[in-house]
C-alpha positions in Angstrom: -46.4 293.7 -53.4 -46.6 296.2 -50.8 -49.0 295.8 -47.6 -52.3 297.8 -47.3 -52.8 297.7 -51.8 -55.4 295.3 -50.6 -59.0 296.1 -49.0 -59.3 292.3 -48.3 -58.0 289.3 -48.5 -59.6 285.9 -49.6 -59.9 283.4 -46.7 -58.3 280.4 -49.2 -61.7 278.4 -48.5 -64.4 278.8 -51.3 -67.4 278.2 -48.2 -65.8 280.2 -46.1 -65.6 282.8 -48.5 -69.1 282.8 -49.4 -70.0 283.8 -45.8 -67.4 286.0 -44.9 -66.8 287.1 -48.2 -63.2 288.4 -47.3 -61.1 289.1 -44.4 -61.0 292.4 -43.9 -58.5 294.9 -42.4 -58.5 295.7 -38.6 -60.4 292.9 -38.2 -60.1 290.3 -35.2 -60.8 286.7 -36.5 -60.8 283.5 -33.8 -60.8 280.1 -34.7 -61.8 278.1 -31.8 -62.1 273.9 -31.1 -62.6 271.7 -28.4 -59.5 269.7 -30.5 -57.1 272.9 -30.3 -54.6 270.9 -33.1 -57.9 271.7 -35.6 -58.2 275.6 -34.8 -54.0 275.6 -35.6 -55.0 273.8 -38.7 -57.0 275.8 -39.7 -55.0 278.4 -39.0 -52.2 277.6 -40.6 -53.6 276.5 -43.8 -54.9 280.3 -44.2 -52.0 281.7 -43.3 -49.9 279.0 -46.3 -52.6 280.4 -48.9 -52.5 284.2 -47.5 -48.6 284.2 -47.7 -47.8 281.6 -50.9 -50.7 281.6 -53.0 -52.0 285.7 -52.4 -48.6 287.5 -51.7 -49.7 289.2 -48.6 -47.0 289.4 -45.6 -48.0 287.5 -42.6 -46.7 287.2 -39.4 -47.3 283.6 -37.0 -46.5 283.8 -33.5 -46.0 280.6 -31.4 -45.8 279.2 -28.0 -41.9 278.1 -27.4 -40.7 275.2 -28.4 -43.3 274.5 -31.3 -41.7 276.0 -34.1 -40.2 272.8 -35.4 -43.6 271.2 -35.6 -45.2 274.2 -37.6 -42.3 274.5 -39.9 -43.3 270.8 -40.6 -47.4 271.5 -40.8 -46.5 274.4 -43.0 -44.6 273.1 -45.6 -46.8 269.9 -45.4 -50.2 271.9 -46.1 -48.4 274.5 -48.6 -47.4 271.5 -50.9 -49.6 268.8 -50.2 -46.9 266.8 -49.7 -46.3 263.5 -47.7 -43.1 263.7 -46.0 -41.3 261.4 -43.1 -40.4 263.1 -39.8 -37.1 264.4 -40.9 -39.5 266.5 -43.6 -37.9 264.1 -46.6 -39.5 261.1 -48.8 -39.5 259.3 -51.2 -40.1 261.8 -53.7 -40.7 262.1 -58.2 -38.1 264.6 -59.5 -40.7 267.3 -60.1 -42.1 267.2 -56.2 -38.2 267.0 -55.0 -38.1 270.1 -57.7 -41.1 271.9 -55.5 -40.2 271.6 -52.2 -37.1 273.0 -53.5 -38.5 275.9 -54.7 -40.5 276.0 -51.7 -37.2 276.0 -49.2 -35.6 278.5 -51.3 -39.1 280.8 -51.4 -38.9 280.1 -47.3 -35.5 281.4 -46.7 -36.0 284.5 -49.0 -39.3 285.7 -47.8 -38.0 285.1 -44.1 -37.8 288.5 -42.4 -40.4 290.4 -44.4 -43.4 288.9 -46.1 -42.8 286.2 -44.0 -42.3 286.3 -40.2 -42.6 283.4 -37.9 -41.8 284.1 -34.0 -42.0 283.2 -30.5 -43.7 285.6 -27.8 -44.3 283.7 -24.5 -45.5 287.6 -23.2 -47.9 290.1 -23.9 -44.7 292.4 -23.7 -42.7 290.3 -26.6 -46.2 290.9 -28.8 -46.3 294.2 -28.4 -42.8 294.9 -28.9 -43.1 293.0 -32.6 -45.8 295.1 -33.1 -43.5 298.1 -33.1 -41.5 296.1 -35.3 -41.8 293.3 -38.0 -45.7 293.2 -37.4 -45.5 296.6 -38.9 -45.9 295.3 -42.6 -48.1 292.3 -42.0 -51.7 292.1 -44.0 -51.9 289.1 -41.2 -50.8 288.5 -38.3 -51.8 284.9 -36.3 -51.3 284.0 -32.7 -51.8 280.3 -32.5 -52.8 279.1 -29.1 -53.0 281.5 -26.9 -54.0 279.5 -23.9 -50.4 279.0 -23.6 -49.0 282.7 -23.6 -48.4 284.3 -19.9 -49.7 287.7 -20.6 -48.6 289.1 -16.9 -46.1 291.8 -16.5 -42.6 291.3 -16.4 -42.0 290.2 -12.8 -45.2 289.0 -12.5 -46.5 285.3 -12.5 -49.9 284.5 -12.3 -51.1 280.9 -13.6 -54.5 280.0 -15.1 -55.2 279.1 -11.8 -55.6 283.0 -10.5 -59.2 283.8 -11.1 -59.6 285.3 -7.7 -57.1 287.0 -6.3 -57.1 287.3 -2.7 -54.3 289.9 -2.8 -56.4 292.2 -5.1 -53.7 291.9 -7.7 -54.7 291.2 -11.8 -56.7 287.9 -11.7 -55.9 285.7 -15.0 -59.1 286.8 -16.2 -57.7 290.4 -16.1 -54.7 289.3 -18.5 -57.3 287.9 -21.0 -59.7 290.0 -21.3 -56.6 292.7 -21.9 -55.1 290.2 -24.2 -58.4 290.3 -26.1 -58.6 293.9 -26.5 -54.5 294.4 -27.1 -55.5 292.1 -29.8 -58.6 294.0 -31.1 -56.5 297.4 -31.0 -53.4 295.3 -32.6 -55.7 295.0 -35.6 -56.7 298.2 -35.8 -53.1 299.8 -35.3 -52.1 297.6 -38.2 -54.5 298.1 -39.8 -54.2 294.3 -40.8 -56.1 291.1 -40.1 -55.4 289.4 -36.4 -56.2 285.7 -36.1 -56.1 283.6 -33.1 -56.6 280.4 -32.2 -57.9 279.0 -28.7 -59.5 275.8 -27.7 -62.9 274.9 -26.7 -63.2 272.4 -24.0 -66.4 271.4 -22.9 -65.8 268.4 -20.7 -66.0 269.7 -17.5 -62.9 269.4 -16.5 -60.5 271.8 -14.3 -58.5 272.6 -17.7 -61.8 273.2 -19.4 -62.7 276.8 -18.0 -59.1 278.4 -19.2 -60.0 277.8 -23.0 -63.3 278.8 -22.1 -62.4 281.7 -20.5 -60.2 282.6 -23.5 -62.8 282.1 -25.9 -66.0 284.2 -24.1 -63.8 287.3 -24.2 -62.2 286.4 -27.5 -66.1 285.7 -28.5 -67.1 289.4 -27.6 -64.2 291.3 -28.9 -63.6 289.0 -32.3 -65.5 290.3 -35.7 -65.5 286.4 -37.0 -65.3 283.6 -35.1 -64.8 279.8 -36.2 -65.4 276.5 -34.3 -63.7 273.7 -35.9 -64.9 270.3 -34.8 -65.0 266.5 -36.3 -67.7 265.0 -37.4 -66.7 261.4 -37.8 -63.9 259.8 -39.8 -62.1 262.7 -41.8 -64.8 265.0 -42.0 -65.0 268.8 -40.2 -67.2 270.7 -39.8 -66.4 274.5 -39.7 -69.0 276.7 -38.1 -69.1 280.3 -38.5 -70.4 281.4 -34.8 -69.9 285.1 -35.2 -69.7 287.4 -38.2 -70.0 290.7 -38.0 -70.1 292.0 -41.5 -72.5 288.9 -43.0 -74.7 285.8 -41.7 -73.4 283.8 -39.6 -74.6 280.2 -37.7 -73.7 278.9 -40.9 -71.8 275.5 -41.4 -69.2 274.2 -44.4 -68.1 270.8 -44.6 -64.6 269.9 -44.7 -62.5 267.1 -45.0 -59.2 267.0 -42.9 -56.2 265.0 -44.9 -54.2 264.6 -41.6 -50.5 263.0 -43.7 -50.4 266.6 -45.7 -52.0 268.8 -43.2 -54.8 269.9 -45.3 -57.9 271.1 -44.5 -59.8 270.8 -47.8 -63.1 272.3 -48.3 -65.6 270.5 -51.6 -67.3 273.9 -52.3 -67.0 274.6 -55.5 -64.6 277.6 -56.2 -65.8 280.9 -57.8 -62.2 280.8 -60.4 -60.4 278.5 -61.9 -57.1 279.6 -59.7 -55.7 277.0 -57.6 -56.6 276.1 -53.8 -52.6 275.7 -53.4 -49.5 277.6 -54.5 -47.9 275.5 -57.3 -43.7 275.7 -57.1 
């Protein structure tokens, strides 16, 4: 299947979808929580349905050094799978048969419909943009708290709100990352999801995810806040939606050993939630 043949995409979720109805192209979706691990969730269990279950080429861009741990979410949430930490168990012949299929699915798709990358720099994302991002129907930057987006040569930590010097404050990097972001999507013409965290504890750490998300909140067409409501349930709010009501909430239930975020709601088909190997 060739990117753009689609006018939207399904967000995987049955509630979701009857909000949203679909994501759309050139749109900038955020997914925020004051338990950042929930928005990358979230996040990724999109992407596994977008990519496995609906064909579409997606790109997921990473802080370094956590590509080992999505690799494990991903294939976790994709198959509904329990695996140990060396991604292996104990396993019936037609599940070994799956994740099988799935590896070899992996390794094929790697490079086209499927691109998974660091960028530590605003500079790295926009030079993928030029590139692999180029065929993506979506393209995900999961926490983004932890990108530097100053200029090459530059360094200015979360700490730089004010800049005595007059130089770009971290603020400035933001609130450019937010609208690279927004004109990402529409240069794509593809769906941008990020992810951010939503700390409300009054702590020093707590106004950079803030920070983040305010901009993020302002430039975003949907925007989801992920939070637990006790035991294994989630509750995902839709806080912005620009095409649709929004303030609305859907119920989840988060199945932490396979990575799953699944959501009750009835479906509108008979099709599967998850791609079947």
């Amino acid at each position: 299947m060739e990117k753009g043949m689609r006018a939207g995409f399904s967000t995987g979720y049955p509630g979701l979808d009857n909000t949203v109805q679909y994501f759309a192209e050139q749109n900038l979706i955020t997914i925020a929580s004051t338990q950042p691990y929930l928005a990358s969730l979230l996040a990724t269990n999109i992407f596994s349905d977008a990519v496995f279950r609906q064909e579409l080429y997606g790109s997921y861009f990473l802080p370094k050094g956590n590509r080992g741990r999505f690799d494990d979410r991903l294939t976790r949430c994709s198959l509904g799978l329990r695996l140990d930490s060396e991604g292996r168990a104990k396993l019936s012949p037609p599940d070994e048969k799956r994740l099988r299929d799935y590896t070899r699915a992996r390794l094929r798709m790697e490079g086209r419909e499927l691109n998974i990358a660091h960028a530590s720099r605003l500079e790295d994302f926009e030079y993928y943009m030029e590139s692999s991002l180029a065929d993506s129907d979506l393209v995900v930057v999961d926490s983004i708290q932890n990108f530097d987006f100053a200029p090459t040569g530059e360094q200015y930590g979360w700490s730089g709100y004010d800049d005595e010097d007059g130089g770009p404050t971290r603020a400035d990097q933001i609130a450019l990352t937010s609208r690279t972001l927004k004109q990402t999507a529409a240069h794509l013409r593809s769906t941008v999801m990020v992810t951010v965290p939503l700390n409300l504890d009054g702590s020093d750490d707590s106004a950079e995810g803030l920070l983040a998300y305010d901009f993020l909140l302002r430039d975003s067409d949907v925007v989801f806040e992920v939070e637990p409501t006790g035991g294994t349930r989630v509750n995902v709010r839709v806080q912005k939606n620009r095409w649709g009501p929004d303030k609305t909430n859907v119920p989840m239930e988060h199945h932490e050993a396979i990575c799953q975020l699944y959501d009750p709601t009835p479906a509108r088909s008979d099709s599967g939630r998850w791609p079947q190997y």
